[in-house]
C-alpha positions in Angstrom: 135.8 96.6 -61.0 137.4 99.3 -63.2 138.3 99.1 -66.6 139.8 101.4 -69.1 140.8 100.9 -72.6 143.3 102.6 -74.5 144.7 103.6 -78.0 148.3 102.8 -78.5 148.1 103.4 -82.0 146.2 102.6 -85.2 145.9 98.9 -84.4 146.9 98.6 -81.2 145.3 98.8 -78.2 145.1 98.1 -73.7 143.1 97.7 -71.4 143.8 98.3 -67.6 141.9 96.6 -64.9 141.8 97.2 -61.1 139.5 93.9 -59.4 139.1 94.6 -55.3 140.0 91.6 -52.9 136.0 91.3 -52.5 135.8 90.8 -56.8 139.5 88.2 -56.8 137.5 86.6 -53.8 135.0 84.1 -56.3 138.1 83.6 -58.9 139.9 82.3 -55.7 137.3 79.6 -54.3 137.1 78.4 -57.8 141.1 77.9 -57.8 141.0 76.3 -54.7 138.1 73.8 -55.5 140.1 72.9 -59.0 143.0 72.3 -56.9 140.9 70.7 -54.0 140.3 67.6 -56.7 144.0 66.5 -57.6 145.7 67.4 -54.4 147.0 64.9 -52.1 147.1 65.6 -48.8 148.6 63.1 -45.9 145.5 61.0 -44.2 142.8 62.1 -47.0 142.5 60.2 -50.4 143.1 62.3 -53.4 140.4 64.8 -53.8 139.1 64.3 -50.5 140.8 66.8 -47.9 138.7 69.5 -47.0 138.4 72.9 -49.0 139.3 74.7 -45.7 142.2 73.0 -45.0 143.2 73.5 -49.0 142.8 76.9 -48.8 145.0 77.1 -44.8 148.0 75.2 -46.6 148.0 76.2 -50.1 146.1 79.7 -50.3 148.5 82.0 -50.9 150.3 80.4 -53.6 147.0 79.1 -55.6 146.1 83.3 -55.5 149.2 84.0 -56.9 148.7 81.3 -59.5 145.2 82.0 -60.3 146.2 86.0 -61.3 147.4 85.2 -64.9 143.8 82.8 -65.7 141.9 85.6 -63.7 143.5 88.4 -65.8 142.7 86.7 -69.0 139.3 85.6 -67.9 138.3 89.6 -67.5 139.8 90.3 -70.4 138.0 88.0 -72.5 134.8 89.4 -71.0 134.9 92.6 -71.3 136.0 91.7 -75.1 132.7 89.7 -75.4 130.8 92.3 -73.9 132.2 95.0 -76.0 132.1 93.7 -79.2 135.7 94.1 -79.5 137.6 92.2 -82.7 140.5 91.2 -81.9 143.6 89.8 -83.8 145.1 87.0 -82.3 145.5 87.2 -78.3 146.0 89.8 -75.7 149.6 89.9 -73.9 149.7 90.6 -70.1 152.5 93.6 -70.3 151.9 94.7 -66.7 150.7 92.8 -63.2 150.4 94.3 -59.5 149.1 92.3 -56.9 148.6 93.2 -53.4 147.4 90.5 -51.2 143.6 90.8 -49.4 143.5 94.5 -51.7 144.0 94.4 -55.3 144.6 93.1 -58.9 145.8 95.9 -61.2 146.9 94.2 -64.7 147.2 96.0 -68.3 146.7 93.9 -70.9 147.8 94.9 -74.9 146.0 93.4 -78.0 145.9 94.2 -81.3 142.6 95.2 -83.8 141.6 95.5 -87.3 143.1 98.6 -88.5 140.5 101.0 -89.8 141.1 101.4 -93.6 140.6 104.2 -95.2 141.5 104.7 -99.0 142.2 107.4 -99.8 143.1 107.7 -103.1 143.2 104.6 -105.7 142.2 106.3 -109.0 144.6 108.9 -110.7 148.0 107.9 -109.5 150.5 108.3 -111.9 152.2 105.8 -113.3 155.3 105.0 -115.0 155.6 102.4 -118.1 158.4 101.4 -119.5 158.2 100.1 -123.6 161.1 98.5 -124.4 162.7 98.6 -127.4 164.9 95.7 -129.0 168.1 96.6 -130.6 169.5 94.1 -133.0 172.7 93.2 -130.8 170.3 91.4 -128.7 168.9 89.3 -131.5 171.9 88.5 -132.6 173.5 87.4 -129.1 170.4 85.1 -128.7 171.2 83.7 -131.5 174.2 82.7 -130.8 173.4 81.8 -127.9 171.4 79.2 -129.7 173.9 78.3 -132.3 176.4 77.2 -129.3 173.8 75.4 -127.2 173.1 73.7 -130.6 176.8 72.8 -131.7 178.8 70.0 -132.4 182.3 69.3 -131.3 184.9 68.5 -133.2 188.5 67.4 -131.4 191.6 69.8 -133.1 194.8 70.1 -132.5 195.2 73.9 -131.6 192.7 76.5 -130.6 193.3 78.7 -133.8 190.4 81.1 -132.4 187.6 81.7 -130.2 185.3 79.1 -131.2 187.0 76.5 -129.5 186.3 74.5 -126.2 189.2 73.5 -124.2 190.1 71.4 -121.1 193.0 72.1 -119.4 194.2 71.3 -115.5 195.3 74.6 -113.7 198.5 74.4 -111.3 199.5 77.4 -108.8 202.9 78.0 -108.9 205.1 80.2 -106.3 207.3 83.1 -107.3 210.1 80.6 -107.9 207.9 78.3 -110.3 207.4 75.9 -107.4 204.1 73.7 -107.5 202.0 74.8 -104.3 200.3 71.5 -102.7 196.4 71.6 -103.0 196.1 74.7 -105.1 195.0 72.9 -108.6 192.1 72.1 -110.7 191.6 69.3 -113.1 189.4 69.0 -116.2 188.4 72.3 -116.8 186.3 73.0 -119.7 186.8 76.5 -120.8 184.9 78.5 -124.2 187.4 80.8 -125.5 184.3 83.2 -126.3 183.4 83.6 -123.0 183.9 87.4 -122.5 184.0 86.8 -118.5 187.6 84.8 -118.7 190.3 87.4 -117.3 192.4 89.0 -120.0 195.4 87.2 -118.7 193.6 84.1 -119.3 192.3 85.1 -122.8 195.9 85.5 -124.0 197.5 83.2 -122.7 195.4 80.7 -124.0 195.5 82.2 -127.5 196.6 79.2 -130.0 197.3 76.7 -127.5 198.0 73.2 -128.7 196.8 70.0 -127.1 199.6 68.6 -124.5 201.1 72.1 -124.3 202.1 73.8 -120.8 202.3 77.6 -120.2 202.7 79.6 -117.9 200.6 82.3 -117.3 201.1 85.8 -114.9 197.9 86.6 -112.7 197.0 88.0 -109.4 195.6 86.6 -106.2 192.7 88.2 -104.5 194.6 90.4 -102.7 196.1 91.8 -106.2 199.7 90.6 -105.7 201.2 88.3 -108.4 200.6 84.5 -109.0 202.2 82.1 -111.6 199.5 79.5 -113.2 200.7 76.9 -115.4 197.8 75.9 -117.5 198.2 72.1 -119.0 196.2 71.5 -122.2 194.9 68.0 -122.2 192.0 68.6 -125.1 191.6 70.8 -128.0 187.8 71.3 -129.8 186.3 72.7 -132.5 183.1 74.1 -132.1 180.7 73.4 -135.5 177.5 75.8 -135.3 174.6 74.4 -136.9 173.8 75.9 -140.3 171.5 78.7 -140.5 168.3 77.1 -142.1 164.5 75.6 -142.0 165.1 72.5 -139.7 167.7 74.8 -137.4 165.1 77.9 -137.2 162.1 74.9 -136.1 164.5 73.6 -133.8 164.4 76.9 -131.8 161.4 78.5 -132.2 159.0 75.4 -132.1 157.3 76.6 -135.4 157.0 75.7 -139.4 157.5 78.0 -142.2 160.5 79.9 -141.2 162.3 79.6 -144.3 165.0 82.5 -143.8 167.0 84.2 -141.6 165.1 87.3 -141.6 162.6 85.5 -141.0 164.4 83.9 -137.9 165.7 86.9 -136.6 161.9 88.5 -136.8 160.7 86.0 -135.0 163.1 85.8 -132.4 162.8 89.5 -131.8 159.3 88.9 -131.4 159.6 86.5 -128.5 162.2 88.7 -126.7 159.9 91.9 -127.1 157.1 89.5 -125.4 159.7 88.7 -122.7 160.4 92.5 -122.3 156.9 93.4 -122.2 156.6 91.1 -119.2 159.0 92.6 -117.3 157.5 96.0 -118.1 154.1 94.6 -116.7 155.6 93.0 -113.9 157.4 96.5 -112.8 154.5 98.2 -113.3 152.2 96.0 -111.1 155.2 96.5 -108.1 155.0 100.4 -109.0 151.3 100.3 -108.4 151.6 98.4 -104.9 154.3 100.8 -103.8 152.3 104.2 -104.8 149.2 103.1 -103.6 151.2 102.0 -100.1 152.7 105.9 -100.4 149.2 107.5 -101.0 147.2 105.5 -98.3 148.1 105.8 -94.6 147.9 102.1 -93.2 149.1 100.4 -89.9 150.3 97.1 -90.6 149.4 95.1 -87.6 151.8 93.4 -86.1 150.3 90.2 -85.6 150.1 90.1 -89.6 154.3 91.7 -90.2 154.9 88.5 -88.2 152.6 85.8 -89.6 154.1 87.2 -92.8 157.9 86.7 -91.6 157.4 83.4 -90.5 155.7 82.2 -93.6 159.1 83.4 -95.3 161.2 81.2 -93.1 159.4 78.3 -93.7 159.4 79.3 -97.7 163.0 79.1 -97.0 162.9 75.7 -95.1 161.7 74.1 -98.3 164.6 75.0 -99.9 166.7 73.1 -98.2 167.1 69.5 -98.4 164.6 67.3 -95.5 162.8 70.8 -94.7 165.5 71.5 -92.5 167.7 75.1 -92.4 171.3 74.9 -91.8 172.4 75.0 -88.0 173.9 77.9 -88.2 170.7 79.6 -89.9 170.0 82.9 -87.7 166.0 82.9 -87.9 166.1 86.4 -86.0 168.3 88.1 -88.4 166.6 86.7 -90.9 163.4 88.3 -89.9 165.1 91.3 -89.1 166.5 91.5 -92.7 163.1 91.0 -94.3 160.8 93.3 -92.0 160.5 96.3 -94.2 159.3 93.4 -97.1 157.0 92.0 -94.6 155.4 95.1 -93.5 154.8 96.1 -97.0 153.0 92.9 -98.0 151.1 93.3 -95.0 149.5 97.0 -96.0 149.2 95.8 -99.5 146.8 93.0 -97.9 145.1 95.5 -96.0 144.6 97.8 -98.7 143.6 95.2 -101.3 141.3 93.7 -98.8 139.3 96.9 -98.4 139.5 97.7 -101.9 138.1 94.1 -102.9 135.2 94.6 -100.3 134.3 98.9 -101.3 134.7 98.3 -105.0 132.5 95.0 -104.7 135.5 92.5 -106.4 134.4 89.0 -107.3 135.5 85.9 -108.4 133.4 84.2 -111.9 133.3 81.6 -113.9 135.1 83.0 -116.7 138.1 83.9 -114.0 138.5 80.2 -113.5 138.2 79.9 -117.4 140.7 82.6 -118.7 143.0 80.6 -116.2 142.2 77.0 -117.2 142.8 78.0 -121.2 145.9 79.6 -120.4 147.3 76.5 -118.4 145.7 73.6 -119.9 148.2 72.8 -122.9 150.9 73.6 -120.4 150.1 70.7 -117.8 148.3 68.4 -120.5 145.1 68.3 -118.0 141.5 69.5 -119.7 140.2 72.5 -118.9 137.0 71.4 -116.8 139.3 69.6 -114.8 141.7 72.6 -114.0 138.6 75.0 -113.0 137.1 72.9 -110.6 140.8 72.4 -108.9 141.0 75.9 -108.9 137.7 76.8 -107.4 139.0 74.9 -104.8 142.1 76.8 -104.2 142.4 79.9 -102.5 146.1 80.3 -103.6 144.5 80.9 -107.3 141.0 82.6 -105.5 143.5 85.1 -104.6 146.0 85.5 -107.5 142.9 86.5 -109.4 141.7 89.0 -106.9 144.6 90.7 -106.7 145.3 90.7 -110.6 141.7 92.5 -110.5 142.5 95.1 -108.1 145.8 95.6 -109.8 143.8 96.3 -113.3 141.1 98.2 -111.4 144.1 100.7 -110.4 145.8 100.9 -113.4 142.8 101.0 -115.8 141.8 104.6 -113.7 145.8 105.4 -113.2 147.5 108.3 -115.5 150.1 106.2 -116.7 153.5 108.0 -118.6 154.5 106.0 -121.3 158.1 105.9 -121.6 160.8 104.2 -124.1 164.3 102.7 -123.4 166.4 100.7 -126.3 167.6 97.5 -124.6 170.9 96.7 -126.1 173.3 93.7 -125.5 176.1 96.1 -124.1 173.5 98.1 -121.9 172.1 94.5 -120.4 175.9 93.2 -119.3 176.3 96.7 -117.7 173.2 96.1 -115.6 174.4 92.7 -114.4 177.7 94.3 -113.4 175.8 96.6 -111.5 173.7 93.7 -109.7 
């Protein structure tokens, strides 16, 4: 018997196998006996016929059948033999058999990458510190100050704090209504800077039971006549600016003016922002040390990884089911470059958690437990021995401690960038 093994690449890797007639021979007779004890043959009970006459009627086509188990059955030995560790299971890619001479068969598997890092301290890094400009406090609070309001009904929207319902109609060129091209009971804030400014001034001191008319454009940009019916006019009354208001918000006593208010709402947005910051840097880490260190992602893992994303999606969807017309393929297609990055992240992390010795304590389980005890109103003892019991958290926490590890020996570039109300819309434009 001769066998060769080769390197595809990194992770992947062949062997190809040549077995005489003399070495097939044994893996034959045991084909034939296997077959000898179900087989039903015409004046013998089942099991009974003789292996000669088994081997006369049905030979050829058991050898033919046997090649695949044989193939795999050599393959698995000369893994066992060899020491070899592989992922997941060889794939016959290539099969030639020529009958009383030889097996030739190629098998491909994959292996454990070797993983070398080669760089994880000094990267440099790039941290955004952002600053918050007062527009944004005071759009929050107004943002506060509407979800807070009252309403009170009026008889004509005098301004832009006013709420009103109207019933839409399309009309043709000629004024005529077009069947099944209206909307009824639409509530619309005249604040709302996304209404078109057709919209916004046409409904400029509109009056409760009043009908206009109002000149727009289809999607394809050619005119359209709306008549807008006004079937509800309301005043909206902002709660006043004081103690019980500022508690409302924030959750907290001893807010007693609107300094004060305005101080502590920037505070909670600069915590938001700082989160983000962190959260970008943590992806900017992952991506440079992906650039720095060379790593095969194996496929066995890009695919494990891509399927975990489809059943993600499944539970998004009511009874665990995607829509029939869900194309999983694509899907994966779509998503491979995400997958394969997640896989060398693993990789990397993985080697990095077993060279720089990472572990998981006590006080791991602890910091974690503090943090979401009040939050899920279950004490903390209780939370630490769930977790201990859940690799999902095991493995947040390791890769929050590589992450640190890298950072902590990164050079990081501190930069600043004023977040403004106007500068956040443009951004969502963008998106």
């Amino acid at each position: 018997m001769e066998i060769k093994q080769n390197d595809i690449d990194k992770s992947k890797r062949s062997i190809e196998a040549e077995l005489s007639y003399e070495e097939l021979t044994p893996h034959f007779d045991r084909a034939a006996v296997e077959y000898k004890k179900k087989a039903m043959i015409p004046g013998f009970r089942k099991g009974k016929a003789p292996l000669n006459m088994i081997k006369k009627l049905y030979g050829n086509g058991l050898e033919y059948n046997a090649l695949e188990d044989i193939a795999n059955d050599v393959f698995y030995k000369y893994i066992s033999d060899n020491n070899v560790q592989i992922l997941g299971k060889g794939a016959i890619t290539d099969m030639d058999y020529k009958p009383k001479e030889k097996l030739n068969f190629k098998i491909e598997f994959e292996v454990m990458p070797e993983i070398k890092i080669d760089k994880f301290k000094g990267l440099e890094l790039r941290k955004v510190k952002y600053e918050i400009d007062n527009s944004l406090v005071e759009d929050e609070i107004q943002y506060h100050k509407f979800r807070n309001a009252t309403h009170e009904t009026d008889g004509i929207a005098s301004d832009n704090d006013y709420i009103i319902t109207v019933d839409l109609q399309n009309l043709d060129e000629s004024g005529n209504i077009l069947i099944g091209q209206s909307q009824k009971d639409l509530r619309i804030y005249l604040g709302n800077e996304e209404i078109y400014p057709e919209f916004k001034e046409g409904f400029k001191g509109i009056k409760e039971g009043e009908v206009r008319i109002i000149n727009s454009k289809n999607a394809e940009g050619g005119p359209k006549k709306v008549q807008v019916t006004c079937t509800k006019v309301e005043k909206i009354i902002y709660p006043e600016m004081n103690e019980e208001f500022f508690k409302k918000v924030t959750g907290k006593d001893g807010l007693k003016t609107t300094e004060e208010f305005k101080a502590e709402i920037k505070g909670e947005l600069e915590k938001i922002y700082d989160g983000i910051s962190e959260r970008k840097l943590r992806a900017d880490t992952i991506s440079e040390m992906i650039k720095e260190n060379e790593v095969e992602a194996p496929d066995i893992y890009v695919n494990f990884i891509l399927n975990s994303m489809v059943d993600d999606l499944k539970h998004q969807y009511p009874k665990h089911e995607l829509p029939k017309d869900f194309n999983a393929e694509e899907f994966k297609k779509e998503k491979k470059v995400d997958a394969i990055i997640q896989a060398k992240w693993f990789l990397i992390r993985e080697k990095l958690i077993e060279t720089e010795k990472i572990t998981v304590s006590e006080e791991d389980y602890k910091k974690i437990a503090e943090e979401n005890s009040a939050k899920y109103n279950i004490p903390e003892d209780k939370l630490i021995e769930s977790y201990k019991d859940n690799e999902d958290v095991k493995m947040k926490i390791m890769n929050d401690k590589v992450l640190d590890l890298i950072i902590e020996n990164a050079k990081i570039n501190e930069v600043t960038e004023l977040k403004t109300k106007d500068k956040i819309e443009q951004e969502d434009d963008v998106v």
